[in-house]
C-alpha positions in Angstrom: 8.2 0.9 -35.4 8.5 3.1 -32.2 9.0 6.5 -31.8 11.3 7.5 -28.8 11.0 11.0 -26.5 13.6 12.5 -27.9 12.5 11.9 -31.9 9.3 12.6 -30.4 9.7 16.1 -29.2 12.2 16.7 -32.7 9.0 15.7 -35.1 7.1 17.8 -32.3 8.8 21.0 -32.9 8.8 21.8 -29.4 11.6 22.3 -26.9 10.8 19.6 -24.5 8.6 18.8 -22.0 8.7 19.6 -18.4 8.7 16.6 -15.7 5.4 16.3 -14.1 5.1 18.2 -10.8 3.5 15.0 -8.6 1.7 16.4 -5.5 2.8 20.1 -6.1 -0.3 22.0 -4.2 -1.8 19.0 -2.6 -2.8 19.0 1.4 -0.3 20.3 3.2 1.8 22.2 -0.1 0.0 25.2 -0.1 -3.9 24.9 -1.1 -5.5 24.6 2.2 -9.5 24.8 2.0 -9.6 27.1 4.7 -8.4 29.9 2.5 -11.7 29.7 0.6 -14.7 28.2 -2.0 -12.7 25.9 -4.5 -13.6 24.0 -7.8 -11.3 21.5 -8.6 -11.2 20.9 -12.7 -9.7 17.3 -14.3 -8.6 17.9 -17.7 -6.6 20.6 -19.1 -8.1 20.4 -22.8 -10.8 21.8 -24.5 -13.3 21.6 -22.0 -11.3 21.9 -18.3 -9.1 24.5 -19.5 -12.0 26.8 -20.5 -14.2 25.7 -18.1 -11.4 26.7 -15.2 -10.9 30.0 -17.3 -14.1 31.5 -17.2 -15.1 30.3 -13.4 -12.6 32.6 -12.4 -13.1 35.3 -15.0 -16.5 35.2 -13.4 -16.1 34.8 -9.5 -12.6 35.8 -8.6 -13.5 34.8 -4.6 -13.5 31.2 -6.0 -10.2 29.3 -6.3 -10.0 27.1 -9.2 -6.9 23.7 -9.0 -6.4 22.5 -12.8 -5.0 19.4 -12.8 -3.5 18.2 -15.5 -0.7 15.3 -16.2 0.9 17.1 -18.8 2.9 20.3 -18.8 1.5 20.6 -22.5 -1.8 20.1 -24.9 -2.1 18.9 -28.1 -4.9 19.3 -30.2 -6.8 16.0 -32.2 -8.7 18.9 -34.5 -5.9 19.1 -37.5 -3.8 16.2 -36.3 -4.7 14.5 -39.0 -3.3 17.3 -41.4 -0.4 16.3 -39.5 -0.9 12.9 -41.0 -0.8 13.6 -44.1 2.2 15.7 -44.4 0.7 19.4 -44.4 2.1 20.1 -41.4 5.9 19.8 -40.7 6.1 18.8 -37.1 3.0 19.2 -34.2 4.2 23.0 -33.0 1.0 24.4 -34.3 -1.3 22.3 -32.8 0.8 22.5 -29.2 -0.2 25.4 -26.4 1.3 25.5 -22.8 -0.9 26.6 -19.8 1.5 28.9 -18.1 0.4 32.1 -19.4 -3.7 31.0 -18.6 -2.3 30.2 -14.9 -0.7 33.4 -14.7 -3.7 35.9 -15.9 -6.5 34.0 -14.3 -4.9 32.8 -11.0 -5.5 29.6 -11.6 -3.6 26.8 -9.2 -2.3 24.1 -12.0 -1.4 20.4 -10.6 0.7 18.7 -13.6 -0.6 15.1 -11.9 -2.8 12.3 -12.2 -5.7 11.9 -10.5 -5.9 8.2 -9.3 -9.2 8.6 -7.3 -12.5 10.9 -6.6 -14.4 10.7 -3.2 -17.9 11.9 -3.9 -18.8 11.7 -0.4 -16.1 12.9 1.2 -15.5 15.7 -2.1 -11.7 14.9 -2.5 -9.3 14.3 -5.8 -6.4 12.2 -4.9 -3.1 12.5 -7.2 0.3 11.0 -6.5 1.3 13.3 -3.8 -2.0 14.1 -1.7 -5.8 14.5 -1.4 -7.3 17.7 -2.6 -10.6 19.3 -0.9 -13.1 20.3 -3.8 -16.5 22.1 -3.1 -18.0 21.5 -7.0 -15.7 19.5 -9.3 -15.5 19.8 -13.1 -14.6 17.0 -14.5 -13.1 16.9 -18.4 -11.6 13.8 -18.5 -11.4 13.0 -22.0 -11.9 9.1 -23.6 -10.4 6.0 -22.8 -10.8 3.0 -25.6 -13.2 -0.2 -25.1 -10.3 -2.6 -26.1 -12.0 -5.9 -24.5 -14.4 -5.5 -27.5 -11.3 -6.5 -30.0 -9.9 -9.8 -29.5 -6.2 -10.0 -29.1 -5.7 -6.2 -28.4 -3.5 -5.1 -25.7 -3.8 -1.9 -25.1 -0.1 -1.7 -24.0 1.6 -3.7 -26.8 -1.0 -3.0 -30.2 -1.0 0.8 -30.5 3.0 0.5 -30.8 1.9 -1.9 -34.4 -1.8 -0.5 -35.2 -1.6 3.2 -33.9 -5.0 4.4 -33.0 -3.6 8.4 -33.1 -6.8 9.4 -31.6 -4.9 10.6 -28.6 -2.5 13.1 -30.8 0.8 12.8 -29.8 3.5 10.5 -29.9 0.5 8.0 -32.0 0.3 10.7 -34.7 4.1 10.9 -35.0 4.3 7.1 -35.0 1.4 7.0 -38.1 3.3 9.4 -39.9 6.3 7.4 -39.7 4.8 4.4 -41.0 3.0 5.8 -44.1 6.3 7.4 -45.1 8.0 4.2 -44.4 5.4 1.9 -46.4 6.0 1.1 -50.0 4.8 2.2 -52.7 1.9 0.0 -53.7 1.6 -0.8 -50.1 -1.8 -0.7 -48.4 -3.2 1.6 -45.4 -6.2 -0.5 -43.4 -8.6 2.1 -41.2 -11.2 1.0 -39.2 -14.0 3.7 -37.7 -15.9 2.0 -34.5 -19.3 2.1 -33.8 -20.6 5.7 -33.0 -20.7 7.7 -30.5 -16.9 8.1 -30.7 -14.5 11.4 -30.5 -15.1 13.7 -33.4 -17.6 12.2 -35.8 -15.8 13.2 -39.2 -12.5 12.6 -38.2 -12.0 9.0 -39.4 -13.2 10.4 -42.6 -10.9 13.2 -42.3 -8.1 11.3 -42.1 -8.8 8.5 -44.9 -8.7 12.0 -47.1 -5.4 13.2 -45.8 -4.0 9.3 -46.2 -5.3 9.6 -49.4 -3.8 12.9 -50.4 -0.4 11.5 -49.1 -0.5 8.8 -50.9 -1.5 10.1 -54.2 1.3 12.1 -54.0 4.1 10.0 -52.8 3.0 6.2 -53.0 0.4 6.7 -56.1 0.3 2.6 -56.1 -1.1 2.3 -53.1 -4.7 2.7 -51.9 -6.2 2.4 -48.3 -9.5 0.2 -47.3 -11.7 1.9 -44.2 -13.7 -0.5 -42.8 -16.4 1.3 -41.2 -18.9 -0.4 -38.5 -21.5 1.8 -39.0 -23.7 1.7 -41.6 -22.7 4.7 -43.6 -19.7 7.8 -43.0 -21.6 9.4 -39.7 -21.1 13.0 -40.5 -20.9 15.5 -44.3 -21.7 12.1 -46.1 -22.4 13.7 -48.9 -19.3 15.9 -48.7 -16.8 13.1 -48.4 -18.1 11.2 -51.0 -17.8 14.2 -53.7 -14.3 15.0 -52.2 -13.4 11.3 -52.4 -14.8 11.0 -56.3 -12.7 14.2 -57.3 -9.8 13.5 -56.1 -9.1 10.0 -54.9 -11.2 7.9 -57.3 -9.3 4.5 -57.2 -7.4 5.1 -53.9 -10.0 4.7 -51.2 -11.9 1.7 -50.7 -14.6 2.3 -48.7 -17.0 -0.3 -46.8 -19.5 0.4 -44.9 -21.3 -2.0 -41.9 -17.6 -3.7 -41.5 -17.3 -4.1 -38.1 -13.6 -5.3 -37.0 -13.4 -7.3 -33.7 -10.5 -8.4 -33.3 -7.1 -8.3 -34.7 -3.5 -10.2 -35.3 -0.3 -7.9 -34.6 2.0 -10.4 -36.4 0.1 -10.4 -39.0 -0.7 -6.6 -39.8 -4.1 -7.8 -40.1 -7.8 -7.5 -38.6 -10.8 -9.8 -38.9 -14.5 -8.4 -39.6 -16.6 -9.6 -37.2 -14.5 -12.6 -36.4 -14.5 -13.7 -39.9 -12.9 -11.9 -42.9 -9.2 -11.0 -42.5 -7.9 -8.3 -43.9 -4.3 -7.4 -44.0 -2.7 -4.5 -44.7 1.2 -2.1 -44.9 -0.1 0.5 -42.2 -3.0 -0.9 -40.0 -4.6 2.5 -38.3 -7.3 0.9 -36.0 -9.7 3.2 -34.1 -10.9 0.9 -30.8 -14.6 1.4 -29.7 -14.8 4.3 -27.0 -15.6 5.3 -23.2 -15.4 8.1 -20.5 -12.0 8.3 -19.3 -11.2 5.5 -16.7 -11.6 8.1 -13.6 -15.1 8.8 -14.5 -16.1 5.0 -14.5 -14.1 4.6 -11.4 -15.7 7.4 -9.9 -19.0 6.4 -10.5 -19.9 8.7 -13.1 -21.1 6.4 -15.9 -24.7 5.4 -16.8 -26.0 2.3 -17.2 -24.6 1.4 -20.8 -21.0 1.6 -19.2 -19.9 4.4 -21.4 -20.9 7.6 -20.9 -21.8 9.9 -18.1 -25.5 11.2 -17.9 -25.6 15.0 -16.8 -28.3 17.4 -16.4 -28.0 19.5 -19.8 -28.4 22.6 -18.2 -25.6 22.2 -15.2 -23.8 19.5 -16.6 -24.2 18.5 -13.1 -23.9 14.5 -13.0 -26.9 12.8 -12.2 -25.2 10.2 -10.4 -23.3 11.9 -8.5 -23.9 15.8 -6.5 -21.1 18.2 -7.2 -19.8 16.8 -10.2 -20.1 18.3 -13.2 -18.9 16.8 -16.4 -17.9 18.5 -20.0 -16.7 17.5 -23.1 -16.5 13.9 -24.8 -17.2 12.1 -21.3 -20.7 13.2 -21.0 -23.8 12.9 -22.6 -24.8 16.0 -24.1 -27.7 15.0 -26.4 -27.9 16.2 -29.6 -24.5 17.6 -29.1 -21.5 15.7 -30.8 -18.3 15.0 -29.5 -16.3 17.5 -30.6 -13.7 19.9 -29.3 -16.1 23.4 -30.2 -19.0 21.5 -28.0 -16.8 20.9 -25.0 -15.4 24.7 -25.5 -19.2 25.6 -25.5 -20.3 23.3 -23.0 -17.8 24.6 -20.7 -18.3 28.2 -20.8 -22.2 27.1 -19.6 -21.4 25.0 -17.3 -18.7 27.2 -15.6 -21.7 29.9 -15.5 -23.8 27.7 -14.2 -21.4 26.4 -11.4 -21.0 30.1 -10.3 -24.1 30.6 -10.3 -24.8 27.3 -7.8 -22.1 28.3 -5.4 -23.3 31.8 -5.2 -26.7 30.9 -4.7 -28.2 32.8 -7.8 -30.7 31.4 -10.2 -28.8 29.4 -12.9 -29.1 30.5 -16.8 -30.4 28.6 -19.8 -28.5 26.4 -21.6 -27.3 27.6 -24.7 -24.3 26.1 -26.7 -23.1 25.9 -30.5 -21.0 23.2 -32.2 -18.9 23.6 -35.4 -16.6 21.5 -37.2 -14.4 21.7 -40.2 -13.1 18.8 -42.0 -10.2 18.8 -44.9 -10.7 16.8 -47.7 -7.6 17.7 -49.6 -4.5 20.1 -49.3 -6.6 23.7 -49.7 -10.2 22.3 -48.9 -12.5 21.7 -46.4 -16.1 21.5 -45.4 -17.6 22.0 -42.0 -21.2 21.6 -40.4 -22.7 23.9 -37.7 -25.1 23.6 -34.8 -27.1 25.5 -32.4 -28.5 23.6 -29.4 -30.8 24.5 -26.2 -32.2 22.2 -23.6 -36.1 21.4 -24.5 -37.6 18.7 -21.3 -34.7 18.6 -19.9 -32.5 17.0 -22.5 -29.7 19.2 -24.9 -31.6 19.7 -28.9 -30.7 21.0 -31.8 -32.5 24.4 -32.7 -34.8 23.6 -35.6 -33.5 25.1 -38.6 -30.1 26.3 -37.5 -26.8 25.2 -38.4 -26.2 22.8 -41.3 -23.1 21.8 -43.9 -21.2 23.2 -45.7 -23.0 23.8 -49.4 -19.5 22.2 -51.3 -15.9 22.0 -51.0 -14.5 25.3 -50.3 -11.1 26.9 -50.4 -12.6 29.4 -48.1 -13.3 26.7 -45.2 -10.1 25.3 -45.0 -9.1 29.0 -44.4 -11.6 29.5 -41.2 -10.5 26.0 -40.2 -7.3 27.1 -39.6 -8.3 30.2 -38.3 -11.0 28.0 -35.8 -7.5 26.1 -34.4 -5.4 29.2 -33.6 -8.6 30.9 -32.1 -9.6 27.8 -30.0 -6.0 27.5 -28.8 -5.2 31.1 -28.0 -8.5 31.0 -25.8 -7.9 27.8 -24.2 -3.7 29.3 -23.2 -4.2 33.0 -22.7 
């Protein structure tokens, strides 16, 4: 089953999208370094576009380039709400950045970058070099697909979506679970941690769940977890699960899946079991976006990028800073609240730097809610600060949510338009 643009931006809700605008504002279009200080950010979402945001709010002598390969954004948080048939098309979850261009001056670049120069401090996109004096990098993930045998990551995702890239995947895992029969059978499989947003595999086996309760009650779905138990609100999912999809869900923990058979709808556990299924939503293992290993930005267990928890300042490379799910960030999950948080500090901090002023403490907060049916959700909190140099959770702060609550699927929703409005206003 494939999904193409124009059924794409239908289920979307959305008008269209514009055409990328390769090299607009490169060397020799109109963003000469002469003119002044600049900070080049990569990656428009919940990190870059903030992070961009507030370096000007704070130092309007500094010219900030946002580059960006698409003309919109859509969130991951609530995609899966999407999923599951509570939302009608993606509209809600889909911001523009024209109107954050136009009231904080910022210079967008709808391109890819193919290539950073730390030494010489240039971003290269399609149609030029760009000069950069710090550079903020928010790349986002990329998937460790050599770690599943017989995956392409060309061919698979168009058979076994992933939809943890929300978008044309979530539109495309829709499709299929309204498409399967009833009595059918979803397969989910959660990779090893860290990954993208903790609960969100969990998330989604309870929107799958709810879907299928209500349209294909003969049908159940298996996750096939590879860590040893659900990695965030156990406690919470499990209750939610009990009350209301006792006999749907299937859950197995310590089942990791490495590889997988397209033809066959299927995956094998560790090389051994196979397990087939209707709809086969497999989550790959995860990295730091491609440009961050290419840039020389990841540590030594070719994932992630180490950064100084105060800065965010890599510590592999001077002048680069790096936000969100890229970057290491201790205690601090992977989640689209931390890179919002992590990117108002480190846009502080970068000011700061190219100012010459003393830098301030870091201080950041993490929440995240999770539904586990049509009307509830749960959410855990956290406060972190920087204790011998690496990011910590304040003792005693934070937590989960006590129990289900009606009242936390309302601030969830509330959380989305709040976070969205920030990150396009």
């Amino acid at each position: 089953m494939t999904t193409d643009r124009r059924n794409f931006l239908k289920l979307m809700g959305v008008g269209g999208v514009g055409a990328t605008l390769a090299g607009c504002g490169t060397t020799g279009l109109g963003l000469d370094k002469s003119a002044g200080r600049r900070v080049v950010v990569v990656g428009g979402g919940f990190g870059g576009s903030i992070a961009a945001k507030y370096i000007r709010m704070q130092d309007k002598s500094i010219e900030v380039v946002l580059i960006e390969p698409n003309r919109q954004f859509i969130s991951c948080p609530l995609s899966n709400l999407y999923i599951g048939g509570l939302m009608p098309d993606l509209s809600a979850l889909t911001i523009g950045y024209d109107k954050l261009a136009a009231n904080h001056g910022i210079k967008m670049i709808y391109d890819t970058v193919t290539a950073i120069d730390a030494a010489k401090k240039t971003v290269t996109v399609a149609g030029g070099t760009i000069d950069y004096d710090r550079l903020v990098l928010s790349p986002g993930i990329d998937f460790r697909t050599e770690e599943l045998d017989d995956y392409d990551l060309a061919s698979t995702p168009l058979t076994m979506p992933h939809a943890w890239k929300a978008g044309p995947q979530s539109v495309l895992l829709r499709k299929q679970l309204e498409d399967m029969p009833n009595g059918g059978t979803v397969v989910l499989t959660v990779p090893l941690a860290p990954f993208r947003c903790p609960p969100g595999p969990y998330e989604r086996t309870s929107m799958i769940a709810m879907y299928l309760k209500q349209h294909k009650p003969k049908s159940k779905i298996i996750v096939l977890d590879a860590n040893p138990d659900i990695a965030s609100k156990a406690g919470l999912f499990r209750k939610g699960w009990k009350k209301h999809y006792e006999g749907i869900i299937q859950y197995r923990s310590a089942q990791k899946v490495t590889a997988v058979n397209v033809k066959n709808r299927s995956v094998f556990i560790e090389g051994m079991e196979e397990v087939k299924g209707d709809v086969v939503n497999v989550i790959p293992p995860q990295r730091a976006s491609r440009i961050a290993t290419a840039a020389g930005l990841v540590g030594p267990d070719k994932a992630w990028c180490p950064v100084n928890g105060t800065t965010f300042e890599s510590t592999l490379q001077k002048n680069i800073h790096v936000i969100g799910d890229a970057c290491i960030a201790g205690a601090m999950p992977k989640s689209a609240h931390s890179a919002n948080s992590e990117a108002k500090v480190c846009a502080s901090n970068v000011v700061a730097l190219m100012n010459g002023k003393e830098i301030i403490d870091m201080s950041a907060v993490n929440v995240c809610f999770s539904y586990l049916s049509a009307k509830e959700a749960v959410s855990v909190a956290g406060v972190y600060t920087v204790k011998d140099g690496q990011i910590v959770a304040v003792p005693n702060s934070g937590g989960v949510s006590p129990d289900l609550s009606e009242t936390e699927a309302v601030y969830a929703s509330s959380w989305l338009k709040n976070i969205l409005t920030e990150m396009s206003s």
